[in-house]
Chimera marker file (.cmm) of the C-alpha trace (Angstrom):
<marker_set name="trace">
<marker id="1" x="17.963" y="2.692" z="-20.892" r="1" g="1" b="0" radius="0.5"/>
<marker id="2" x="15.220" y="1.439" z="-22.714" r="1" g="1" b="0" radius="0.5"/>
<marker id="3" x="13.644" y="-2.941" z="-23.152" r="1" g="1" b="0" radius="0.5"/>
<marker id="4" x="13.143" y="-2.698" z="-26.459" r="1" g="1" b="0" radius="0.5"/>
<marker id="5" x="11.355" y="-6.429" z="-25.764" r="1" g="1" b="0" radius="0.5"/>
<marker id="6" x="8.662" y="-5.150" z="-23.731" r="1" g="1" b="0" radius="0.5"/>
<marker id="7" x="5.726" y="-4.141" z="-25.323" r="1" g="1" b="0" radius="0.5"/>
<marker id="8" x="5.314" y="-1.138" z="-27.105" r="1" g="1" b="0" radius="0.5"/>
<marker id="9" x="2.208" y="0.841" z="-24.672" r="1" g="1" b="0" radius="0.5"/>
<marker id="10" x="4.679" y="0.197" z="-21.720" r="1" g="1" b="0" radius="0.5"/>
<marker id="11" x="7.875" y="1.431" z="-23.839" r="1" g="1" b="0" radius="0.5"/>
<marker id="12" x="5.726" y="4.550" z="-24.281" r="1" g="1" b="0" radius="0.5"/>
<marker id="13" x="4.606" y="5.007" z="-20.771" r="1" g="1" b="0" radius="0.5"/>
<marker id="14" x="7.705" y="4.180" z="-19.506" r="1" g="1" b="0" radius="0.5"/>
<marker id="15" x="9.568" y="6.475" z="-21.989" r="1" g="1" b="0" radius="0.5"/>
<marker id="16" x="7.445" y="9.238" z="-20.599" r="1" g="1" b="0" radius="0.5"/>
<marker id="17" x="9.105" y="9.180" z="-17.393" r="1" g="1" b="0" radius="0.5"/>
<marker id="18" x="12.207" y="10.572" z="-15.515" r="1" g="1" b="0" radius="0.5"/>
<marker id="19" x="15.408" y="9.158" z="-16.220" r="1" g="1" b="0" radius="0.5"/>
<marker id="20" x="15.433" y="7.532" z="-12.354" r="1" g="1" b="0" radius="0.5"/>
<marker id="21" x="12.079" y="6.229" z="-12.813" r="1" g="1" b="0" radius="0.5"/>
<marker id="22" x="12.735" y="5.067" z="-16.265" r="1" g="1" b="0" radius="0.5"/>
<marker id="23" x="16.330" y="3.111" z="-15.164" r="1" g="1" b="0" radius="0.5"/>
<marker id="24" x="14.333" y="2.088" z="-12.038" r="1" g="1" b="0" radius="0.5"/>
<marker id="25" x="11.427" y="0.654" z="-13.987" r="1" g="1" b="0" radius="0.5"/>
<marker id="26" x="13.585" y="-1.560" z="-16.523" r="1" g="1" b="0" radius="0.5"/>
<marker id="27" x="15.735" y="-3.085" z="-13.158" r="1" g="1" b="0" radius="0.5"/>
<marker id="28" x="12.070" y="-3.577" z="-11.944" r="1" g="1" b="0" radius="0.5"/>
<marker id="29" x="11.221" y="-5.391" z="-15.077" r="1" g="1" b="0" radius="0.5"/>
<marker id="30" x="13.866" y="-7.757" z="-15.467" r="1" g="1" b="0" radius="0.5"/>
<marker id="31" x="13.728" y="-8.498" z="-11.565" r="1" g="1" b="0" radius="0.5"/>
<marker id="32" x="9.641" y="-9.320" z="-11.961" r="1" g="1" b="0" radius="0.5"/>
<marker id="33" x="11.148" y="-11.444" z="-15.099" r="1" g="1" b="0" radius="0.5"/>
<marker id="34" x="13.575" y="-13.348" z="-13.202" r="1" g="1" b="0" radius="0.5"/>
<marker id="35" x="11.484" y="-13.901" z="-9.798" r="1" g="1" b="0" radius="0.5"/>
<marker id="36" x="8.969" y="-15.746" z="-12.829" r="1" g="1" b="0" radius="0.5"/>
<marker id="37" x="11.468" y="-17.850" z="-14.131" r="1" g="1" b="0" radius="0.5"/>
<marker id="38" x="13.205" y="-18.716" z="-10.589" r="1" g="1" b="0" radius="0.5"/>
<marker id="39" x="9.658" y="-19.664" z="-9.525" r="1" g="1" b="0" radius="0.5"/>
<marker id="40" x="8.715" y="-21.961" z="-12.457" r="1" g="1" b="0" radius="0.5"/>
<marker id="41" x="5.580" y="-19.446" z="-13.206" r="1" g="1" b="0" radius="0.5"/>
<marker id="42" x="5.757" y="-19.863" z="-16.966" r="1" g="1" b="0" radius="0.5"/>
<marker id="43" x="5.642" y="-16.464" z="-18.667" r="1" g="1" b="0" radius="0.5"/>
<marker id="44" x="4.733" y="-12.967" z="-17.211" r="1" g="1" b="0" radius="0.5"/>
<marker id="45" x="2.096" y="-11.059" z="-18.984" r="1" g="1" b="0" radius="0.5"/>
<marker id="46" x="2.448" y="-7.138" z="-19.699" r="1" g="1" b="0" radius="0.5"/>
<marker id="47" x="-0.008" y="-4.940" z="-20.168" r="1" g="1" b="0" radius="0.5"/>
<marker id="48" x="-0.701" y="-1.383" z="-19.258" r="1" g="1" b="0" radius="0.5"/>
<marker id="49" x="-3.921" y="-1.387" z="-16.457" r="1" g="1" b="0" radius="0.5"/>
<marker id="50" x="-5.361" y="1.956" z="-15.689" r="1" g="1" b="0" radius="0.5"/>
<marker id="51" x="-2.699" y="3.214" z="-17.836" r="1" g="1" b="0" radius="0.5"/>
<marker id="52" x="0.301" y="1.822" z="-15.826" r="1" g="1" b="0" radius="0.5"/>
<marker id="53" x="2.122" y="-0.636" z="-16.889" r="1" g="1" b="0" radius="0.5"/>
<marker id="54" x="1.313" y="-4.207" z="-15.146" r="1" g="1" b="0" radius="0.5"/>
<marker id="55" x="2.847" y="-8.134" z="-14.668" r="1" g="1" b="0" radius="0.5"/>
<marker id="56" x="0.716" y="-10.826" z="-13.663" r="1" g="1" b="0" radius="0.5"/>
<marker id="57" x="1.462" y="-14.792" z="-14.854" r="1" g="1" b="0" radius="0.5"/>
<marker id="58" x="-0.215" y="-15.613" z="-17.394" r="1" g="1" b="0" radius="0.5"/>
<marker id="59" x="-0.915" y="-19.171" z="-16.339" r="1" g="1" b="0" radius="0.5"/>
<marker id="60" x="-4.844" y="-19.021" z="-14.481" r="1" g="1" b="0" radius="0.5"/>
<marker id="61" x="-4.931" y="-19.369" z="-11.170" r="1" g="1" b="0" radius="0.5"/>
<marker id="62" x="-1.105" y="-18.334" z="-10.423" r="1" g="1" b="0" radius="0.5"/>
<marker id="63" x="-0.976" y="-14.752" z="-8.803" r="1" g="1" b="0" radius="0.5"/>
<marker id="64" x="-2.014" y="-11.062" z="-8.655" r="1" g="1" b="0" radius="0.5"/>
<marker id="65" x="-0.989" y="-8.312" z="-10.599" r="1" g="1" b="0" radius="0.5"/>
<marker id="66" x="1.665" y="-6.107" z="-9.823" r="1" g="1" b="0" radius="0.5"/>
<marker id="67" x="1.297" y="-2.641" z="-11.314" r="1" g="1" b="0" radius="0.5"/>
<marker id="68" x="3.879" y="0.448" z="-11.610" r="1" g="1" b="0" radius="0.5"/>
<marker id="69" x="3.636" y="4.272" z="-11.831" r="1" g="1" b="0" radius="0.5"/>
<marker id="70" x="5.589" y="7.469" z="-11.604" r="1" g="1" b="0" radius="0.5"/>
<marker id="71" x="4.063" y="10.782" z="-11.450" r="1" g="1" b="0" radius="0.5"/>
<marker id="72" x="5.814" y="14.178" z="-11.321" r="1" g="1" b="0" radius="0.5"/>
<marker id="73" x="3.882" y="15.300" z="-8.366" r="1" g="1" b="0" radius="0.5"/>
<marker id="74" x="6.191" y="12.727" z="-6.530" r="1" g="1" b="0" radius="0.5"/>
<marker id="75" x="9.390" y="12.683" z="-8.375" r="1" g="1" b="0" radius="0.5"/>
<marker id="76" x="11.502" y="10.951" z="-6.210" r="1" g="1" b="0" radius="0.5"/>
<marker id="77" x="9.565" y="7.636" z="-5.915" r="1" g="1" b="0" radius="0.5"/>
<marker id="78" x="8.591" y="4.870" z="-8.348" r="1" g="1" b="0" radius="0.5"/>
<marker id="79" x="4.918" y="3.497" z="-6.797" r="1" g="1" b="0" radius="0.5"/>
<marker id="80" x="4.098" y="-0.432" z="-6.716" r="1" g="1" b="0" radius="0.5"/>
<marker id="81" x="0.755" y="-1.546" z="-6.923" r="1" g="1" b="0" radius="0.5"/>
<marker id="82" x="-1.135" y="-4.604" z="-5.352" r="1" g="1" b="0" radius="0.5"/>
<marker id="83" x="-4.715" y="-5.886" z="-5.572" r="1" g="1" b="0" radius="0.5"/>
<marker id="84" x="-6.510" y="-3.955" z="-2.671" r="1" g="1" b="0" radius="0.5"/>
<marker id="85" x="-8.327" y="-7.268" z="-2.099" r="1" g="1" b="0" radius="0.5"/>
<marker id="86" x="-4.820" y="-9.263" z="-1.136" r="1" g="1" b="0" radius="0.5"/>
<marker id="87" x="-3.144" y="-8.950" z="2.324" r="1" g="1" b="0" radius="0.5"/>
<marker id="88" x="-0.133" y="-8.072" z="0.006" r="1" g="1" b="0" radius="0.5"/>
<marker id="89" x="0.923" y="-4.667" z="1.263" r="1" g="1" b="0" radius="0.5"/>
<marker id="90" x="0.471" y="-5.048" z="4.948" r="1" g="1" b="0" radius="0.5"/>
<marker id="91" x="2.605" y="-8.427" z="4.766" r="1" g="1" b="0" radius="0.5"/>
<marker id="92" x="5.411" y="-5.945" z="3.072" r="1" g="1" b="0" radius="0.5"/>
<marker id="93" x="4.587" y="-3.122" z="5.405" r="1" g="1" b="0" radius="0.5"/>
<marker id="94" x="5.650" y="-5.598" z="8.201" r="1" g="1" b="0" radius="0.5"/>
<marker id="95" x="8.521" y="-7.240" z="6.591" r="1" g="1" b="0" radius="0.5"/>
<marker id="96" x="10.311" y="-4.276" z="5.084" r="1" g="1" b="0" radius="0.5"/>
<marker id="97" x="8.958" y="-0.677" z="7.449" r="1" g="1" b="0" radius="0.5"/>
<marker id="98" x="11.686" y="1.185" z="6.289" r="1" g="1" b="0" radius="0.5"/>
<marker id="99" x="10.366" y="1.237" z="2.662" r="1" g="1" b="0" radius="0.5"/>
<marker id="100" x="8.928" y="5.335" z="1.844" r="1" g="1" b="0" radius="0.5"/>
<marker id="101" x="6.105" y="4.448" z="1.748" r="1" g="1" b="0" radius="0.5"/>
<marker id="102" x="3.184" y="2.003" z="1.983" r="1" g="1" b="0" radius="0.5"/>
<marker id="103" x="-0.541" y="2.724" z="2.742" r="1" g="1" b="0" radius="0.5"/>
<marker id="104" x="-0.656" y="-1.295" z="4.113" r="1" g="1" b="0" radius="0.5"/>
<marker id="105" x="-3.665" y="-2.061" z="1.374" r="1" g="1" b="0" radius="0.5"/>
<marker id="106" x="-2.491" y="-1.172" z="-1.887" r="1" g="1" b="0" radius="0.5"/>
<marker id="107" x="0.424" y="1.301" z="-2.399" r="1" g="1" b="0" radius="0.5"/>
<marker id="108" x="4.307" y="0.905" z="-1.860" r="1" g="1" b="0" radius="0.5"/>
<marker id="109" x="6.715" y="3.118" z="-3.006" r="1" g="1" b="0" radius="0.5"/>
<marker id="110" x="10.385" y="2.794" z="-3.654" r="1" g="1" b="0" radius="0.5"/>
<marker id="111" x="13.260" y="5.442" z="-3.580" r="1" g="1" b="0" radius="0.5"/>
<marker id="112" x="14.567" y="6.683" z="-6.812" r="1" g="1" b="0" radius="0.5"/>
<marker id="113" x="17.493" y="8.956" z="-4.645" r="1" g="1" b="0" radius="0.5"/>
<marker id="114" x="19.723" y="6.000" z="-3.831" r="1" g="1" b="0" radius="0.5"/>
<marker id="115" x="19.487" y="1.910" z="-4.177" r="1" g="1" b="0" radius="0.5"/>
<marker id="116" x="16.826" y="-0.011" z="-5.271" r="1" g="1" b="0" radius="0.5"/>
<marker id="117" x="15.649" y="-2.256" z="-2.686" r="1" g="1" b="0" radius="0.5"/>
<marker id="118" x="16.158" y="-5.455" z="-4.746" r="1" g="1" b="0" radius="0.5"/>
<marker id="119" x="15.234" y="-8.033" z="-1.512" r="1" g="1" b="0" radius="0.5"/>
<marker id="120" x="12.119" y="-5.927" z="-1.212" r="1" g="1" b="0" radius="0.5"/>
<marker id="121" x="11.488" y="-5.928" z="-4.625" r="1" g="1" b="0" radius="0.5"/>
<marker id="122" x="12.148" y="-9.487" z="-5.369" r="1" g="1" b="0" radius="0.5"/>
<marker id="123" x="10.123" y="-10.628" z="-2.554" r="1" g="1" b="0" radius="0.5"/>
<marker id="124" x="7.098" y="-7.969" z="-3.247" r="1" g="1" b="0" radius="0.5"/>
<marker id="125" x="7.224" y="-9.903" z="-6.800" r="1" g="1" b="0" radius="0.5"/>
<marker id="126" x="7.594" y="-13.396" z="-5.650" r="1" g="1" b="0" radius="0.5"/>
<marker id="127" x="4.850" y="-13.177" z="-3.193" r="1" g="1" b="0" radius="0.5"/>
<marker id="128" x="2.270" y="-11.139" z="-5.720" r="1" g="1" b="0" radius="0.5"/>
<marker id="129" x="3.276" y="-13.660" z="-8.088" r="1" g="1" b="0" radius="0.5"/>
<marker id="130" x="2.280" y="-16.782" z="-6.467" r="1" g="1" b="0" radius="0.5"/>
<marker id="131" x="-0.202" y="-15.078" z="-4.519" r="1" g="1" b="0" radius="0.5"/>
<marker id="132" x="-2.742" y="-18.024" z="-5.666" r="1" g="1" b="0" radius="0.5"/>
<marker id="133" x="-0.727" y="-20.681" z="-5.570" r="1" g="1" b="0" radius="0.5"/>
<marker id="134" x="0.639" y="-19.865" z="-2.093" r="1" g="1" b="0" radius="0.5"/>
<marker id="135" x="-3.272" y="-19.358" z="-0.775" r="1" g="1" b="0" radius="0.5"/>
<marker id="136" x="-4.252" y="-22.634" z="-1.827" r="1" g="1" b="0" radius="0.5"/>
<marker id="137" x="-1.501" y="-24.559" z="-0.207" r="1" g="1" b="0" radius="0.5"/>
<marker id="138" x="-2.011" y="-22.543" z="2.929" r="1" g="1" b="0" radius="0.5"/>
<marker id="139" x="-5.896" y="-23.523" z="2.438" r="1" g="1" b="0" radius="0.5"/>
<marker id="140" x="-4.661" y="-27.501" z="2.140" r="1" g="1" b="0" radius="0.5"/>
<marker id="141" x="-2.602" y="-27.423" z="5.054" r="1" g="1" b="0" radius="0.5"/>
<marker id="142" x="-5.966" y="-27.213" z="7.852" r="1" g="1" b="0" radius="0.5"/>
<link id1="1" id2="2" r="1" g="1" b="0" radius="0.2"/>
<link id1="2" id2="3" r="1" g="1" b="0" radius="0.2"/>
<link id1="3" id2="4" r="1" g="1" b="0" radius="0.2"/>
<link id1="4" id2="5" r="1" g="1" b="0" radius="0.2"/>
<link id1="5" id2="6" r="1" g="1" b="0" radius="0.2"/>
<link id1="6" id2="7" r="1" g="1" b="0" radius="0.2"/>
<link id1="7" id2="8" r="1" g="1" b="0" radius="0.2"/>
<link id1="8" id2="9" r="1" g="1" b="0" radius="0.2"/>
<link id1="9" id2="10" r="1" g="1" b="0" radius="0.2"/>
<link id1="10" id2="11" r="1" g="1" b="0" radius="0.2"/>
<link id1="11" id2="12" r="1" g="1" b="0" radius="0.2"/>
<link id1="12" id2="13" r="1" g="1" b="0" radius="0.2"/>
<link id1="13" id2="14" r="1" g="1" b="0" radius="0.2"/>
<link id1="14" id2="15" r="1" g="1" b="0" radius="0.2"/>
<link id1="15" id2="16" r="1" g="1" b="0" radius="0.2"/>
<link id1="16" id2="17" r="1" g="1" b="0" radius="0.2"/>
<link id1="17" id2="18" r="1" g="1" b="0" radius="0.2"/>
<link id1="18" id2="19" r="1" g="1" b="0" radius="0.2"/>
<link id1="19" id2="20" r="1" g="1" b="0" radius="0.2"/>
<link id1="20" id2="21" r="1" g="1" b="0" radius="0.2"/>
<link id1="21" id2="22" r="1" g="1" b="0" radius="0.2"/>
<link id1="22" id2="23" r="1" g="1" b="0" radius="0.2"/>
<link id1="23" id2="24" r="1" g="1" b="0" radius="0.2"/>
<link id1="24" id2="25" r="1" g="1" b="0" radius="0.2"/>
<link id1="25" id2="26" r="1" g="1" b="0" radius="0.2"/>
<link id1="26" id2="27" r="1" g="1" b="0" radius="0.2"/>
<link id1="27" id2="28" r="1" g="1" b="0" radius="0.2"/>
<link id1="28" id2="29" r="1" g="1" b="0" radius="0.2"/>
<link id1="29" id2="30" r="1" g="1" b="0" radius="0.2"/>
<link id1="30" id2="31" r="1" g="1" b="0" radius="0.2"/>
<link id1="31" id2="32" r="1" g="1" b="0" radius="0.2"/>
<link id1="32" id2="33" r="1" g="1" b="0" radius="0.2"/>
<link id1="33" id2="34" r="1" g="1" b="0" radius="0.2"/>
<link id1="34" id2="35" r="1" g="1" b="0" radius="0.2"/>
<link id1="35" id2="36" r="1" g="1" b="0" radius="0.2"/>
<link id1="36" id2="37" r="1" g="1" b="0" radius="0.2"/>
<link id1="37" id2="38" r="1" g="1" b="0" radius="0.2"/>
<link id1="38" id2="39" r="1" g="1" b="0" radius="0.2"/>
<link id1="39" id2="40" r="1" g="1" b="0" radius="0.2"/>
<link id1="40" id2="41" r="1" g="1" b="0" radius="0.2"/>
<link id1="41" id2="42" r="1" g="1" b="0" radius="0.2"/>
<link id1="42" id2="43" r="1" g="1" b="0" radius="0.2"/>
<link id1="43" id2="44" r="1" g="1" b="0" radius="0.2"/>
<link id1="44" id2="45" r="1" g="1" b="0" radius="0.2"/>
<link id1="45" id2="46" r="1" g="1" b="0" radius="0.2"/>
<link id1="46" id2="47" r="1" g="1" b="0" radius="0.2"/>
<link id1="47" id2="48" r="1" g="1" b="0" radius="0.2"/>
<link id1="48" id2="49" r="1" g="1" b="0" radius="0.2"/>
<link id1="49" id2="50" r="1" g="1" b="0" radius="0.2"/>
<link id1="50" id2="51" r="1" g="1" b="0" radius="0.2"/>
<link id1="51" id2="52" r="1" g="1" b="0" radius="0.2"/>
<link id1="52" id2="53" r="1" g="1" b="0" radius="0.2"/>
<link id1="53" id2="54" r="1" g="1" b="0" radius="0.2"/>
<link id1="54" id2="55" r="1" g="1" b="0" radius="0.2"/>
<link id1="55" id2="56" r="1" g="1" b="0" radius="0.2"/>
<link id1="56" id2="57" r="1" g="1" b="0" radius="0.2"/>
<link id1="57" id2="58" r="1" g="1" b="0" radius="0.2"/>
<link id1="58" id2="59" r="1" g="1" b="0" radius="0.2"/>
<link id1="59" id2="60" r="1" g="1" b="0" radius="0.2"/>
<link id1="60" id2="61" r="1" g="1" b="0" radius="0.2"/>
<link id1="61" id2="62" r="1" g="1" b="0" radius="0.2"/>
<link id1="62" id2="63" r="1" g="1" b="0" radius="0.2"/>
<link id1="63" id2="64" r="1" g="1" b="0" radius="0.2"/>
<link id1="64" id2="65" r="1" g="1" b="0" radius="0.2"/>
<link id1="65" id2="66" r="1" g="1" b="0" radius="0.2"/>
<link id1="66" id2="67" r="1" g="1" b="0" radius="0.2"/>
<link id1="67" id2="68" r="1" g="1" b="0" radius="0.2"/>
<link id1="68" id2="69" r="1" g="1" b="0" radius="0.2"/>
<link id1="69" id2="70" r="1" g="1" b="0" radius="0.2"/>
<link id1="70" id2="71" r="1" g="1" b="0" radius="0.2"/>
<link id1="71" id2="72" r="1" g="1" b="0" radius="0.2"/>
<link id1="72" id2="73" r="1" g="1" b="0" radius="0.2"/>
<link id1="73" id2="74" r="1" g="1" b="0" radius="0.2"/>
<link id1="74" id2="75" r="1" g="1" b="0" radius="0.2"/>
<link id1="75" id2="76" r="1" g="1" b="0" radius="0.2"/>
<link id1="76" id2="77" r="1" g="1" b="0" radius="0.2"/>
<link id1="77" id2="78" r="1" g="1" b="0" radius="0.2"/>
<link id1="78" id2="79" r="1" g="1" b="0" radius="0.2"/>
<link id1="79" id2="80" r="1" g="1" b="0" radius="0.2"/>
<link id1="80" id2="81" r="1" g="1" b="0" radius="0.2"/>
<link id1="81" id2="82" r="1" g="1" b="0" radius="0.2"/>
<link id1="82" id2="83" r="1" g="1" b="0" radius="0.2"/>
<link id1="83" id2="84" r="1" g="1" b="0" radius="0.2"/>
<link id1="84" id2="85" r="1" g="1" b="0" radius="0.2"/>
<link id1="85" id2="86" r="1" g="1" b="0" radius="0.2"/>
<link id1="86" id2="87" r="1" g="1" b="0" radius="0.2"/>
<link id1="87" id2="88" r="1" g="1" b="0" radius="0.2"/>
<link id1="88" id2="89" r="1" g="1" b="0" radius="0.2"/>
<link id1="89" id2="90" r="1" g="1" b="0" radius="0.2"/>
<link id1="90" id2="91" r="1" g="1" b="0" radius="0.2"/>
<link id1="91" id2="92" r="1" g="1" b="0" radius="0.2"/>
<link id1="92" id2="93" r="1" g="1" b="0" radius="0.2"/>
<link id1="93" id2="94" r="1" g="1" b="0" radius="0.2"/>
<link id1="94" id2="95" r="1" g="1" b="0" radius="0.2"/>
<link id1="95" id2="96" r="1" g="1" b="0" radius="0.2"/>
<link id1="96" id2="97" r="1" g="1" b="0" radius="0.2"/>
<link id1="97" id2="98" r="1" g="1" b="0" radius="0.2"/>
<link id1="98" id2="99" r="1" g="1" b="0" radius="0.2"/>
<link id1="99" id2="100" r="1" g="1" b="0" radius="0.2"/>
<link id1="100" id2="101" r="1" g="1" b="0" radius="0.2"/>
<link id1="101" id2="102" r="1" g="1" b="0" radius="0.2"/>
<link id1="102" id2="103" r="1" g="1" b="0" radius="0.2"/>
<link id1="103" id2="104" r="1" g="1" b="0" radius="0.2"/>
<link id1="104" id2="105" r="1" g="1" b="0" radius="0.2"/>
<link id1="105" id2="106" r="1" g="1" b="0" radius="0.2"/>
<link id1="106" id2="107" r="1" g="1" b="0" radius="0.2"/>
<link id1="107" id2="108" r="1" g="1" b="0" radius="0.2"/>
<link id1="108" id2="109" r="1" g="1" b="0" radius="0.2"/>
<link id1="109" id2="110" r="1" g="1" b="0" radius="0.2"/>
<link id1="110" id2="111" r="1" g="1" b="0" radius="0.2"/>
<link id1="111" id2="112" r="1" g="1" b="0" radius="0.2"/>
<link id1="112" id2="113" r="1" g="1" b="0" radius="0.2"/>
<link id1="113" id2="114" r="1" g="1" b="0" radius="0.2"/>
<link id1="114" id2="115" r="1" g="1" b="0" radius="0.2"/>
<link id1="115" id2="116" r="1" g="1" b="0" radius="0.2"/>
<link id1="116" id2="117" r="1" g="1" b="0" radius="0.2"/>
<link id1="117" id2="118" r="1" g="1" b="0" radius="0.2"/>
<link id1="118" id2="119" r="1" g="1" b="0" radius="0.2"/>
<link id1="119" id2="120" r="1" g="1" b="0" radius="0.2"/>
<link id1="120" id2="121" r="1" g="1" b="0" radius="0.2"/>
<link id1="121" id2="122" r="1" g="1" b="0" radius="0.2"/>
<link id1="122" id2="123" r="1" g="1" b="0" radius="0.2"/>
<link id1="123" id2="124" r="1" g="1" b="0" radius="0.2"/>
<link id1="124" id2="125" r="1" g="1" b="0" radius="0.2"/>
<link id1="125" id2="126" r="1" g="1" b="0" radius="0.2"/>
<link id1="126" id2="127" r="1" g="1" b="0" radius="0.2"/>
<link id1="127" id2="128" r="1" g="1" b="0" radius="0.2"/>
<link id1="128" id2="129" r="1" g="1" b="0" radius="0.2"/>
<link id1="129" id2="130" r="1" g="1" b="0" radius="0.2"/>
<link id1="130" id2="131" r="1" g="1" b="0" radius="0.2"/>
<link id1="131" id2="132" r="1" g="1" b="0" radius="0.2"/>
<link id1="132" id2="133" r="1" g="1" b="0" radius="0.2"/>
<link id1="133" id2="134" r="1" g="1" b="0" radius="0.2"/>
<link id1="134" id2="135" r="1" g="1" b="0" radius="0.2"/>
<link id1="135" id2="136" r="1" g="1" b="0" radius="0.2"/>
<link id1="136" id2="137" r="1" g="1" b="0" radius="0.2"/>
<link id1="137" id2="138" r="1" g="1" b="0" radius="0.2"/>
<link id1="138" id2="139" r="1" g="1" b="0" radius="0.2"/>
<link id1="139" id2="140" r="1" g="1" b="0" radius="0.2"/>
<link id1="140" id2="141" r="1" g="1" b="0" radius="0.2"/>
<link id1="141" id2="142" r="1" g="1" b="0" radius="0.2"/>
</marker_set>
């Protein structure tokens, strides 16, 4: 299944793929689309960073980037990416432990056997998203 609306370095890089990761990757997509929309973020931008393909608001200010990957040395798994410098991946490593795997500062990693995790997902998205906006209102709060 291929997004013919996303653009064309991530149709390539995506297209390179397994057929899990590839299926995976477009439910990904449209999930990180929606979780945008449902939190009035504006539009998404997509991009390929480091040669993976990558979502981030465009609006300044907003959130972090979320980045994807597959790699045949770990064929079962579609990785998720999160700014090192955010508390992004321990908050997830806490809320969802029963994910494959997470190194708590940067990497997560999804199943391609069975399910996606959509909560996970969505809320992975959501949080990296507004990852900004949801700092500064903590910051006004004190």
């Amino acid at each position: 299944m291929e997004d013919s609306h996303a653009p064309a370095p991530i149709l390539s890089t995506i297209d390179q793929w397994s057929a899990p990761a590839q299926n995976a990757a477009w439910a990904c997509r449209t999930l990180f689309h929606t979780i945008a929309q449902e939190n009035n973020l504006g539009a998404l931008g997509e991009s390929l960073k480091w040669g993976q393909p990558a979502w981030r608001p465009v609006k300044p200010r907003t959130g972090s980037t979320l980045r994807m990957d597959w790699s045949p040395s770990s064929p079962d798994q579609l990785a998720l990416f999160v700014d090192c410098k955010t508390d992004l991946a321990e908050r997830m490593r806490d809320l969802y432990p029963d994910l494959p795997a997470n190194d708590g500062r940067r990497r997560l990693a999804v199943s391609l056997s069975g399910k996606l995790p959509e909560q996970a997902l969505a809320h992975l998205a959501q949080m990296t998203f507004t990852y900004h906006l949801n700092k500064r209102s903590i910051a006004n709060v004190g």
